[in-house]
Structure formats: C-alpha cells, structure tokens
C-alpha beads as a LAMMPS data file, in Angstrom:
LAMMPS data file: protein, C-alpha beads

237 atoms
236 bonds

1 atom types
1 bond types

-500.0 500.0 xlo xhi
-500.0 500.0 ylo yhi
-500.0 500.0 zlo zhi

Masses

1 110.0

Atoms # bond

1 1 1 354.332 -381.634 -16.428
2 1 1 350.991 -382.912 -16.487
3 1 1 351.676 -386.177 -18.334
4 1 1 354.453 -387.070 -16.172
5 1 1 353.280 -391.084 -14.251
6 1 1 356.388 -391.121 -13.198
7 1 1 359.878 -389.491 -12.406
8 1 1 363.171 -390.217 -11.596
9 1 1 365.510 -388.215 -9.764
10 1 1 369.361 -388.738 -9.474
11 1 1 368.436 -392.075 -8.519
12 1 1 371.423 -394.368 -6.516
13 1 1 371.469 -397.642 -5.848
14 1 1 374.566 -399.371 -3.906
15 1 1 374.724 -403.332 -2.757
16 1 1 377.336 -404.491 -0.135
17 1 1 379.278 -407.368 -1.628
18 1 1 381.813 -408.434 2.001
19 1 1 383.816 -405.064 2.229
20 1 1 382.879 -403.831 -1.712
21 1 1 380.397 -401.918 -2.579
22 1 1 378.738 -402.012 -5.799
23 1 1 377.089 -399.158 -7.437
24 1 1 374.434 -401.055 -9.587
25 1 1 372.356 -397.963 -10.557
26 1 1 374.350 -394.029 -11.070
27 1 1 372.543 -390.758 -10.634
28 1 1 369.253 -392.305 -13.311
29 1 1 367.805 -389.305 -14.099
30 1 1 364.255 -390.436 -16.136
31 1 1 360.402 -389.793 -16.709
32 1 1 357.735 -391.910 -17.865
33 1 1 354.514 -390.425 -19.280
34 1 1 351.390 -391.539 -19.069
35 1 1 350.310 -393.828 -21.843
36 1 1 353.907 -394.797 -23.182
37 1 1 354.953 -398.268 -23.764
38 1 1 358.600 -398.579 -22.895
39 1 1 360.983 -401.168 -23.447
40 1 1 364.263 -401.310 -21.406
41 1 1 367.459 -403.021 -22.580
42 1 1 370.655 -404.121 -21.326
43 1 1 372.948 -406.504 -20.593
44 1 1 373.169 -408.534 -17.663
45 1 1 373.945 -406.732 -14.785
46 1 1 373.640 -403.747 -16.417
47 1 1 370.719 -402.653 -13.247
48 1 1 367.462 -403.288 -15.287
49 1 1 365.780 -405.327 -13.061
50 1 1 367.142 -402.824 -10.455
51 1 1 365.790 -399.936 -11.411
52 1 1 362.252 -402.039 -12.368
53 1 1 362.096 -403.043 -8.255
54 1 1 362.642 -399.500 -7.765
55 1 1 360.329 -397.729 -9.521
56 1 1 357.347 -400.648 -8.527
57 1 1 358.221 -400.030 -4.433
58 1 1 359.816 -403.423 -3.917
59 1 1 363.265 -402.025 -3.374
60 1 1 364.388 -398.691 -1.901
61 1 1 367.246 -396.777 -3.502
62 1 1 370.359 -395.862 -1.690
63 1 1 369.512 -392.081 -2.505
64 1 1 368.218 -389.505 -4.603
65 1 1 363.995 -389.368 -5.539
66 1 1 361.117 -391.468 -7.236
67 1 1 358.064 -389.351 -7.954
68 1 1 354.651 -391.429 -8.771
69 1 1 352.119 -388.355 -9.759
70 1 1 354.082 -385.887 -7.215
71 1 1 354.635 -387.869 -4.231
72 1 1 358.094 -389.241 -3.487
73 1 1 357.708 -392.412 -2.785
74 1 1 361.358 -392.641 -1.591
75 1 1 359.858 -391.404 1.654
76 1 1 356.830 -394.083 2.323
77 1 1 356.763 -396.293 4.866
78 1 1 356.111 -400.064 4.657
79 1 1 352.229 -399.774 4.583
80 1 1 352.084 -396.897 2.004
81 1 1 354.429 -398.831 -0.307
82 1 1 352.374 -402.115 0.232
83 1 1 349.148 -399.615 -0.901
84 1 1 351.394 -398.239 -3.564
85 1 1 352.116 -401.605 -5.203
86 1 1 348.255 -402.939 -4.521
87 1 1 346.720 -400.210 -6.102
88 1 1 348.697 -398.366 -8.519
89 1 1 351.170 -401.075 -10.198
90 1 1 350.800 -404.373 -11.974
91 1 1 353.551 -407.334 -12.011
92 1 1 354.462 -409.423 -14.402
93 1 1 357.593 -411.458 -14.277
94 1 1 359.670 -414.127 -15.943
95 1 1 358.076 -417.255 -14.034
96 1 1 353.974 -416.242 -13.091
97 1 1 354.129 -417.155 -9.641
98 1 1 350.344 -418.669 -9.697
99 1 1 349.018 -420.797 -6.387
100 1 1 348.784 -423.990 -7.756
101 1 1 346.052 -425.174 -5.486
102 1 1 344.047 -422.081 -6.871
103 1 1 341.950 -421.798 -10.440
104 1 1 342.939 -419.132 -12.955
105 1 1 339.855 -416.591 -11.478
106 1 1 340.849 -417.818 -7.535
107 1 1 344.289 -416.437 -8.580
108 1 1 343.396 -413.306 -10.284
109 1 1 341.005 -412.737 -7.458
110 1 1 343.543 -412.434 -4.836
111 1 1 345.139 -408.691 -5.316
112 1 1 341.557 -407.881 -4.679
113 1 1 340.997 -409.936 -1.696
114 1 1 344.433 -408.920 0.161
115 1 1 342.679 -405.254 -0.534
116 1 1 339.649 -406.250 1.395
117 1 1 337.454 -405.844 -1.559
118 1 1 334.381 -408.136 -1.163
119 1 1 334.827 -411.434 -2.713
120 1 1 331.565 -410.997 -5.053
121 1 1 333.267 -408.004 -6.355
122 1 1 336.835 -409.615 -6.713
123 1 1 334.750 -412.619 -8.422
124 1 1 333.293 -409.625 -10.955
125 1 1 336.578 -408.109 -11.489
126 1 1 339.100 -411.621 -11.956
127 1 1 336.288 -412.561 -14.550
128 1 1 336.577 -409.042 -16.338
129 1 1 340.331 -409.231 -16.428
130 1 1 340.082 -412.986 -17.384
131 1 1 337.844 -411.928 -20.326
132 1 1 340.590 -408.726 -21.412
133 1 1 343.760 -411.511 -21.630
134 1 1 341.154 -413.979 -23.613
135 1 1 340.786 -416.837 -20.757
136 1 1 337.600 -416.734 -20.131
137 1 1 336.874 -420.202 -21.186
138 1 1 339.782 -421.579 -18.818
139 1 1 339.123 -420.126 -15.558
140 1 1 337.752 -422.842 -13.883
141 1 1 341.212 -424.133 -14.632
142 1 1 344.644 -424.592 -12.491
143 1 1 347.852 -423.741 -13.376
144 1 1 348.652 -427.328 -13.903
145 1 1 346.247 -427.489 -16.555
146 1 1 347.365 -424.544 -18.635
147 1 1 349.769 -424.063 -21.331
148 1 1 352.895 -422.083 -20.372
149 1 1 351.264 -419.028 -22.351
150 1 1 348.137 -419.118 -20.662
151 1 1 349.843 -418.946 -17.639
152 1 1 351.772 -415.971 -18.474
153 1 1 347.779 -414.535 -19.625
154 1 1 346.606 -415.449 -15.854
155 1 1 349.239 -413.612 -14.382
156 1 1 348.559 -409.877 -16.728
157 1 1 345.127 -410.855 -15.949
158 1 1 346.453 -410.753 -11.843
159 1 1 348.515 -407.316 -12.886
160 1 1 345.393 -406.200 -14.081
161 1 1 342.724 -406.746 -11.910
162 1 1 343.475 -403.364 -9.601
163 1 1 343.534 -400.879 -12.961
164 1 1 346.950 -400.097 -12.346
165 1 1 348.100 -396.795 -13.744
166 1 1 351.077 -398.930 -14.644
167 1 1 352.509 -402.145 -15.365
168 1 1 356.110 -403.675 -15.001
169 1 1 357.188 -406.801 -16.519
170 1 1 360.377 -408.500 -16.139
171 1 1 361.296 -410.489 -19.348
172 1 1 357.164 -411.420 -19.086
173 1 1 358.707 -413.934 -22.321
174 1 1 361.589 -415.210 -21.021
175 1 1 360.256 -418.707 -20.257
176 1 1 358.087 -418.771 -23.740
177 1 1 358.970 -420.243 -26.880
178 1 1 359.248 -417.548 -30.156
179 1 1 355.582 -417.588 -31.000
180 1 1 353.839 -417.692 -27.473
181 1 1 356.403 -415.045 -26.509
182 1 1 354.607 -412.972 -29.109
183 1 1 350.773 -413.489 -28.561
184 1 1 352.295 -412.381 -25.058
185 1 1 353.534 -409.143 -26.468
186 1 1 350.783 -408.677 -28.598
187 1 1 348.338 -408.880 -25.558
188 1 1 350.467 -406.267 -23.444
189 1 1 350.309 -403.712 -26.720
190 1 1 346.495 -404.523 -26.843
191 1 1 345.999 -403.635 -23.107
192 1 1 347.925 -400.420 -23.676
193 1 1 345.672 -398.997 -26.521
194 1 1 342.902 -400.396 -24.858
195 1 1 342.850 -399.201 -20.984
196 1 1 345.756 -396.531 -21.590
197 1 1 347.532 -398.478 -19.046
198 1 1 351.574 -397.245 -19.021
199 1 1 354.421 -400.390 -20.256
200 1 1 357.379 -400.301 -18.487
201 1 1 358.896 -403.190 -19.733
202 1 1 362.497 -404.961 -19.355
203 1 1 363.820 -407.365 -21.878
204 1 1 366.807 -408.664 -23.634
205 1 1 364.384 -409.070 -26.962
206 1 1 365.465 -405.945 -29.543
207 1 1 362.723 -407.425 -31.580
208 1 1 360.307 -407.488 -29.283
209 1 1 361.590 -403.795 -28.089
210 1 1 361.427 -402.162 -31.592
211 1 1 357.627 -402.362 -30.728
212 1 1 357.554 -400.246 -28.352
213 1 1 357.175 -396.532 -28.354
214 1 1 360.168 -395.777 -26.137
215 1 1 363.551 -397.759 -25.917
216 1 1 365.839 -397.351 -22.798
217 1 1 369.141 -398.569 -23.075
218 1 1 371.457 -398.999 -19.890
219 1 1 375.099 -399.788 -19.613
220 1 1 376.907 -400.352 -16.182
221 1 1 374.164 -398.355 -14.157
222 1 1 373.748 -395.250 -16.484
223 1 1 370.685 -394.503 -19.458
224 1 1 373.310 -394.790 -22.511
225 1 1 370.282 -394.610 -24.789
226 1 1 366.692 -392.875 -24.646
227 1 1 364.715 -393.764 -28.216
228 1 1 361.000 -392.787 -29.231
229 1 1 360.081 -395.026 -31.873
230 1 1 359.261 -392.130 -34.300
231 1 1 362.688 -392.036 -34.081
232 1 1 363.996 -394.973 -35.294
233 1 1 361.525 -395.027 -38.076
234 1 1 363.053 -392.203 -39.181
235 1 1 366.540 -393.623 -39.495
236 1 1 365.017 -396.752 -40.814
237 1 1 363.010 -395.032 -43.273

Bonds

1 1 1 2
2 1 2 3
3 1 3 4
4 1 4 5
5 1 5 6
6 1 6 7
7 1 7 8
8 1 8 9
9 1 9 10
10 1 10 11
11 1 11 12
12 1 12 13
13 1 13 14
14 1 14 15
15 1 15 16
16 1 16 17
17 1 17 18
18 1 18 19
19 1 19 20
20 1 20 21
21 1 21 22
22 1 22 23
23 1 23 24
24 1 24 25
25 1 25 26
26 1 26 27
27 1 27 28
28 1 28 29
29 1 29 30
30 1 30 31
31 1 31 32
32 1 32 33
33 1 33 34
34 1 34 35
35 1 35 36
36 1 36 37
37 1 37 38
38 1 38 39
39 1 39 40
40 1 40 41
41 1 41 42
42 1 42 43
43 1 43 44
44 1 44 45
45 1 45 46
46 1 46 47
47 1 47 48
48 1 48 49
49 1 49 50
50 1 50 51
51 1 51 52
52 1 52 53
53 1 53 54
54 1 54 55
55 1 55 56
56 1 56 57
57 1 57 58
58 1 58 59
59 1 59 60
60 1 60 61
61 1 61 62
62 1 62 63
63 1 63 64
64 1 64 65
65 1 65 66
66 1 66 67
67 1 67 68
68 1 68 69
69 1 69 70
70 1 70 71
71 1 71 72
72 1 72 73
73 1 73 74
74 1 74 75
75 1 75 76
76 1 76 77
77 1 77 78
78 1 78 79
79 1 79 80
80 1 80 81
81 1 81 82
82 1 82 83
83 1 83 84
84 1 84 85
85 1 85 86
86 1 86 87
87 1 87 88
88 1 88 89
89 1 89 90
90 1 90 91
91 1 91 92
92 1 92 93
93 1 93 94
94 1 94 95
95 1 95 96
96 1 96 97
97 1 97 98
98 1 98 99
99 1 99 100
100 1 100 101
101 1 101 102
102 1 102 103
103 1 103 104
104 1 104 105
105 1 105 106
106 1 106 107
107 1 107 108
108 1 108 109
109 1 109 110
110 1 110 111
111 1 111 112
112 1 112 113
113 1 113 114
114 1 114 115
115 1 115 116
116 1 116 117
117 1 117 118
118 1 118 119
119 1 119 120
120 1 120 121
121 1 121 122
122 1 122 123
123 1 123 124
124 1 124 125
125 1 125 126
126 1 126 127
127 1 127 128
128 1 128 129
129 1 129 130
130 1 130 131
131 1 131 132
132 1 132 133
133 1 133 134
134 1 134 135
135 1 135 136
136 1 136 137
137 1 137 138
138 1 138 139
139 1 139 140
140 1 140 141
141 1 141 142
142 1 142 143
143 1 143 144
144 1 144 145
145 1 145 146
146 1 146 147
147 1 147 148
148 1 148 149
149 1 149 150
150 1 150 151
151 1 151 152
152 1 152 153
153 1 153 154
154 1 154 155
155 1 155 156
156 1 156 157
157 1 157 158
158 1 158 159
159 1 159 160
160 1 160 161
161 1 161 162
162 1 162 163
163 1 163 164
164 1 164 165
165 1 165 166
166 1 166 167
167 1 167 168
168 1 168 169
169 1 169 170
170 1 170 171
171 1 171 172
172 1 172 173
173 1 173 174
174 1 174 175
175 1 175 176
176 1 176 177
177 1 177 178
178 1 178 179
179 1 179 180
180 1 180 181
181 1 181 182
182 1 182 183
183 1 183 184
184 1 184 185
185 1 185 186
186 1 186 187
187 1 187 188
188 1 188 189
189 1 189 190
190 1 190 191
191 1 191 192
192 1 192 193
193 1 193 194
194 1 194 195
195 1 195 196
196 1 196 197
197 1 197 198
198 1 198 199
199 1 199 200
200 1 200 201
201 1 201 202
202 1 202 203
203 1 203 204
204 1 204 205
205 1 205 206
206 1 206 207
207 1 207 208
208 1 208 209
209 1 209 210
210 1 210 211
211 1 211 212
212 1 212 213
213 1 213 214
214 1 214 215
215 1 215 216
216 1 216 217
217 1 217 218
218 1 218 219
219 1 219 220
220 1 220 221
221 1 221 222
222 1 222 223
223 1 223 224
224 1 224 225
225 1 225 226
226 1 226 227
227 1 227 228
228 1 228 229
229 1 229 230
230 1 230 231
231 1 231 232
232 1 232 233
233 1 233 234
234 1 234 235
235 1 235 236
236 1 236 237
C-alpha cells in the first residue's frame, strides 16, 4: 500500500531481568500511514515507550520486521540507523534535552550540523523551524531563560528542522502544567495539517488522545485497541 510510512511486522521484544526474561512487546502487528496523527495509550509498563524506541531506530527488537517505506530497518547497521534517525524522524520527549550553554537557534541548528549541512544553511533552517513553533522572537535566548513551554517549542522546532517524514513524542506534556500542555498539543496538530508531517505520539492523556485521528491502546505487550477517530464520533454522536 502506497500510503503505508510505516509497518510493523510480528514485532518481539524480550529484556533479560538476572535469569527472567521479560517479553515487553508480543508479535505487534501495526501500520502507520502517511499523514495520520496517532496517539498511543497504556499503562505503565504496558511497552509504549518500547515500541516508540523501536519504530524511531534507537532500539532493536528481539525479532520479527519494521518496514520504513519498504526497507526493513531491522536489518541496518549502526550508520544507516544513525542516517535513519537524522533524516527521516523527529524526537520529542518528556524532558527537551536542550544544551544549556547553547541559544534556542544554536540548539535547533545542531541535527543539521551533525549532518554536515553548512552552518549558513543550518542558521536558515533553525530560524524557519523557530518561526513554525512561534519562537522567533526568543532565539537569541537559552534554555535558562525560557519558560518550560517554550522549551518544549525549541525542542519540536529541533524535531523539525530535518523535515522528518515523522515525528515521535514521548509524553512531549508530561512535565507541563494543564494549559501549556495544550498550546503544546495544539502546535503538534498545527504542524500536522501544515507540513503533512506523520504523529506518532505516546501519552497517558485520554484527553489529549481523543484529538487525534488514531488511538492505539496496549495492554501487557499486545494492541488491545486500534480507534480512528471517525469512530468514536460515531459512538459519541
């Protein structure tokens, strides 16, 4: 299928915990399609996070097959993956990780730079994706100096900067209070309608999740639940 960013193949993951070993993802069988914004819910421990680091190249499963576009990229080595995550996915997690020595645009410029794109060019781009999240005015700015939602907008405008086809974000609200949390939401919708670029998004927020146009619910490794919002406007309607 055309439309298909991403697929999922009886997808295993096992951790060895001293002579146990713990199955934290069983058989995931799942496709993402270009465009979608999907939410992915859970409880702890129920291998959302997993499956995330999986799917963005920064874990490898125990067995079966992760298709980006066609390729497998179960069967990269260490420098394809590092290309895979530079150029085709975007990070955002629960604490922005921003070099506090560094102003917003130094930041955002440095995806760029570790791809050996000319630093005029990286300037051109950070400022672009500076001016998408809204932060134009504070780029000149350290993380220090910003607000804990503007640091959360420095770090999409980081996942950003390379036009991934895709961005993941683990509980990118976690550390926000109700009402930053949702500009935050609100700016991830807006750069889905706006670039077309794909959602994947974990959180323990069913609020935030009715949002989105695809709900994933896993239990104890295993998809218990696979929603399209049209769908649950229907029941609710």
């Amino acid at each position: 299928m055309t439309d298909v960013l991403l697929a999922v193949k009886n997808l295993v993951k096992d951790f060895n915990h001293g002579e146990k070993t713990l199955q934290i993802l069983k058989s995931v069988d799942l496709e993402i399609l270009h465009g979608e914004s999907v939410a992915v819910l859970g409880a702890s421990g129920a291998g959302k996070s997993t499956l995330l680091h999986l799917l963005g190249g920064l874990d490898k499963p125990t067995s079966g097959k992760i298709y980006f576009k066609e390729a497998d990229i179960t069967k990269y080595n260490s420098r394809e993956l590092a290309a895979y995550r530079a150029e085709k996915i975007g990070f955002v997690f629960q604490f922005h990780h921003l070099l506090q020595a560094f102003t917003a645009v130094e930041n955002v410029m440095i995806p760029c730079l570790i791809r050996k794109i000319s630093r005029q060019k990286a300037s051109d781009k950070a400022h672009r994706a500076l001016e998408l999240v809204g932060l134009s005015h504070r780029k000149t700015h350290r993380p220090g100096q910003l607000s804990g939602g503007e640091q959360q907008r420095v770090a999409i405008a980081r996942a950003i900067v390379m036009e991934p086809s895709i961005i993941f974000a683990d509980e990118p609200t976690g550390n926000l209070d109700s009402t930053t949390g949702q500009k935050i939401n609100d700016l991830l919708f807006d750069l889905n309608a706006k670039l077309g670029t794909t959602l994947f998004v974990v959180t323990h927020n069913i609020q935030m999740a009715a949002n989105f146009s695809r709900q994933i619910t896993l239990a104890d490794g295993v998809i218990t639940g696979d929603v399209y919002r049209e769908q649950t406007d229907e029941i609710s309607g």
